[in-house]
C-alpha positions in Angstrom: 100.8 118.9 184.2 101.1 119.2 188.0 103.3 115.6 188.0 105.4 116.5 185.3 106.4 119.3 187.5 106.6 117.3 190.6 108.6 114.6 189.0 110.4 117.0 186.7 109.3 116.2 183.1 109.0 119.7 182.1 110.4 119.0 178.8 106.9 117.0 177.9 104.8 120.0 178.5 102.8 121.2 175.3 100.4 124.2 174.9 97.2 122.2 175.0 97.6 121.2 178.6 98.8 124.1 179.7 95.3 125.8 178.6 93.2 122.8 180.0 95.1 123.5 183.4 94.3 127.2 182.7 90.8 126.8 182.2 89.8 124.5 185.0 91.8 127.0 188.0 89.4 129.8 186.1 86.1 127.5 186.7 87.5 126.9 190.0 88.2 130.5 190.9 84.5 131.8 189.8 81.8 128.9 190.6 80.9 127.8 193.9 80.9 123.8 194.1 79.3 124.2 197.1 75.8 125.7 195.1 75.8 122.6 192.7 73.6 119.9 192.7 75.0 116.0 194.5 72.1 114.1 193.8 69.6 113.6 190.8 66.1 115.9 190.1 63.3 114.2 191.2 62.2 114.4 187.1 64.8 112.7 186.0 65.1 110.1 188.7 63.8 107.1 186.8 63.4 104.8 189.9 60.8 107.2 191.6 59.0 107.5 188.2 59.1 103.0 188.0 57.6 103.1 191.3 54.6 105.2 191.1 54.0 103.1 187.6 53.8 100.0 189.8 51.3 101.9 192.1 48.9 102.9 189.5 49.2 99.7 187.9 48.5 97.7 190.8 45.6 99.7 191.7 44.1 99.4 188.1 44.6 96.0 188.3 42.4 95.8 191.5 39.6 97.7 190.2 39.1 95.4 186.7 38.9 92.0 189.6 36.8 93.9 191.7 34.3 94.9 188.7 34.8 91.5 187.3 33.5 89.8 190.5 30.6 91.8 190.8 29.3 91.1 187.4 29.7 87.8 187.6 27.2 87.6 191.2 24.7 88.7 188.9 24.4 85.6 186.7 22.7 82.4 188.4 25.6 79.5 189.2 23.2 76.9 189.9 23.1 73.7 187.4 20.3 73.9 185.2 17.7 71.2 185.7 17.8 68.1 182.8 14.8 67.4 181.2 13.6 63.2 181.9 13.4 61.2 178.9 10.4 59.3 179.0 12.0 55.6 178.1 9.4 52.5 177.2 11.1 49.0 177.7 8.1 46.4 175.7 9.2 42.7 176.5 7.8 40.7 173.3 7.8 37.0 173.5 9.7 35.3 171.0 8.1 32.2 170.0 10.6 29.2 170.6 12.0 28.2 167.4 11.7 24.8 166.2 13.3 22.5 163.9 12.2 20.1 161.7 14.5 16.8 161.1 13.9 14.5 158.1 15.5 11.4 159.5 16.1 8.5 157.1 14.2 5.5 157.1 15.3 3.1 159.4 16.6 -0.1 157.5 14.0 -3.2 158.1 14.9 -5.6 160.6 16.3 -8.8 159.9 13.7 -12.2 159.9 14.0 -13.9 162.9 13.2 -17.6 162.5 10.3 -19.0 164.2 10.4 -22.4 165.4 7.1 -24.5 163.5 5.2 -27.2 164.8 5.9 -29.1 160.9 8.3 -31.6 160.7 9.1 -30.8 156.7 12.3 -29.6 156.1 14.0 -28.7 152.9 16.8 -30.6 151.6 20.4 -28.4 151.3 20.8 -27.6 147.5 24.2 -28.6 146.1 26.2 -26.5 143.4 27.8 -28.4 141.0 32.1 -28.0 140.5 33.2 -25.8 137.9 36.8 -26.9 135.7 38.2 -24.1 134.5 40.7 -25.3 131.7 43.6 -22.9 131.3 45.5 -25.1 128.8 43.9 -23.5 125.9 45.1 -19.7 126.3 45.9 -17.5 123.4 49.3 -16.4 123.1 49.8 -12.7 124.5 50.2 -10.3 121.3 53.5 -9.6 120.1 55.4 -6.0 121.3 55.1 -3.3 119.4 58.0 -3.1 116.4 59.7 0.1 117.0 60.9 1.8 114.0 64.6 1.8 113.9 64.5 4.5 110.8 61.7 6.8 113.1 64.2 9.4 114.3 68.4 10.0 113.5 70.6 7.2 115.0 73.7 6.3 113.5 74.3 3.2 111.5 77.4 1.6 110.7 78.3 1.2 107.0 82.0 0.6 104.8 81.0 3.1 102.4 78.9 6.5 103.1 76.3 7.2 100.7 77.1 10.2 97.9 74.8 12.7 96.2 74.7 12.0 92.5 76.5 14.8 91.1 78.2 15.6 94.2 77.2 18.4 96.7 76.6 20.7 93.9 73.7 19.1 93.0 72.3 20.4 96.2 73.3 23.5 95.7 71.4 24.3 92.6 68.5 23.1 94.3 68.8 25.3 97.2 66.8 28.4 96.7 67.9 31.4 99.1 64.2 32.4 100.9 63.3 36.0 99.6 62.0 36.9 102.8 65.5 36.6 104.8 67.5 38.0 102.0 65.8 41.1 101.8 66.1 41.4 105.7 69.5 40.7 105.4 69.9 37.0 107.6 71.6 34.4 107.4 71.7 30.8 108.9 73.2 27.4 109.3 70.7 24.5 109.3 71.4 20.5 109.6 69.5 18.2 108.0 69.5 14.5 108.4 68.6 12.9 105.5 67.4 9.0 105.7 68.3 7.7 102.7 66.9 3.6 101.5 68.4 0.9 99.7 67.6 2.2 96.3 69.4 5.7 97.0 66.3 7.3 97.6 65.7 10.2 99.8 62.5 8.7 102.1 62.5 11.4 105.3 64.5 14.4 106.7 64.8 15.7 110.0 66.1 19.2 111.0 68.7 18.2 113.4 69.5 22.3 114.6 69.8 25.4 113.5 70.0 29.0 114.1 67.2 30.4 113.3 63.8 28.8 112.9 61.8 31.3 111.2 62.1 33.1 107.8 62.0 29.7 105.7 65.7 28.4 106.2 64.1 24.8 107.0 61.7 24.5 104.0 64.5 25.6 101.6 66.9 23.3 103.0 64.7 19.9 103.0 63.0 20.9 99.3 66.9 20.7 98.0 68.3 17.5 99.8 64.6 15.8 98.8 65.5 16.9 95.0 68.6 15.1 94.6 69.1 11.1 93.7 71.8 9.3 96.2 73.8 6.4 95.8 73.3 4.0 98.6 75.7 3.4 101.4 77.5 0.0 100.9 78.1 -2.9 104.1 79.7 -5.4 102.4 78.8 -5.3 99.2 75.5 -4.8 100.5 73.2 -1.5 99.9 72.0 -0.5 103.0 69.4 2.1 104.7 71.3 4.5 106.9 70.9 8.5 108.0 73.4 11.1 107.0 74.0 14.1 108.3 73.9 17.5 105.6 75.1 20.8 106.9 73.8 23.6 104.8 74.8 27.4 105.2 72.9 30.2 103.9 75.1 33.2 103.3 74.2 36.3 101.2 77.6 36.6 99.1 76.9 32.5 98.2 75.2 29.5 99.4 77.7 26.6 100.7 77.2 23.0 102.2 
């Protein structure tokens, strides 16, 4: 208020200030600032009130180490005496130990020939020669014959042998296993069939096939066994040769 008019800024006075300025020249005017209190009550002075708490603590403080030492004088500080164990060392002799070696019996010593006053002496025995006549030896036995026909090899021929009746023959043989059709398999198996001079079916031999169990192997054999060949021709000539029969086992039909 007082620099608005000093500066002249009258026009920003409001009633509120006014008042304030009012009331402040009527405190002014009525109480004696020189009667009021500058410093603090000694109640409400907290640093006097901190200081005698230090005092009395302090002074506890004392009292508890001063109490505590004097109960402690009455209990004895010297090391209590230890009680002597009464040790006996016995020394026992140990008799010495000992050990009992079975040595073998020495070999006897060789005869030393003693010089005689006899003049006999034995005559040196003489071995007779041995001949030994190696003219007459046996002859060494002959190698074993391997049999050509023992396992599937291929042997040349002019004309293959033939099923009598054709393939079909071999297929009304061939019996589909019961076991593998009810669990729904099927298989390919080859079969090599040895067949003799006569047309003859003398041995097979499964040659592969894809699967080994569920009676594809018996089935296939029993039907290429069942059926009379021709022979395979060389020449004019009937001859004893393996052939190779491919037999499939499907459900819908059985092929070769």
């Amino acid at each position: 208020m007082n620099l608005q008019n000093r500066h002249g800024f009258a026009p920003f006075e409001n009633s509120s200030a006014k008042v304030n300025w009012d009331t402040g020249g009527f405190f002014a005017e009525t109480v004696d600032i020189g009667k009021l209190m500058k410093g603090k009550s000694p109640e409400a002075n907290l640093r006097l009130q901190n200081k005698k708490t230090f005092e009395l603590s302090l002074v506890f403080t004392l009292v508890i180490l001063i109490a505590t030492f004097q109960v402690a004088r009455q209990f004895p500080l010297a090391p209590s005496e230890l009680k002597k164990a009464n040790v006996t060392i016995e020394v026992a002799d140990i008799p010495t130990t000992e050990q009992i070696r079975n040595l073998p019996t020495p070999p006897a010593r060789p005869s030393v020939p003693v010089p005689t006053e006899s003049e006999f002496v034995p005559e040196d025995i003489t071995i007779q020669s041995t001949e030994l006549d190696l003219t007459e030896l046996p002859p060494p036995p002959a190698p074993p014959v391997k049999d050509r026909y023992e396992n599937y090899q291929f042997i040349p021929y002019d004309e293959p042998p033939v099923p009598i009746g054709g393939y079909a023959a071999i297929l009304a043989n061939l019996n589909y296993p019961s076991i593998a059709r009810k669990a729904g398999i099927e298989a390919k198996v080859v079969v090599g069939v040895l067949i003799d001079e006569r047309g003859n079916c003398v041995k097979t031999q499964i040659l592969s096939s894809t699967n080994s169990v569920m009676g594809f192997h018996e089935a296939a054999q029993k039907a290429v066994l069942a059926v009379k060949w021709s022979p395979a021709k060389q020449r004019d000539r009937s001859v004893k040769v393996w052939v190779l029969i491919p037999i499939r086992f499907l459900l819908k039909e059985i092929q070769t």
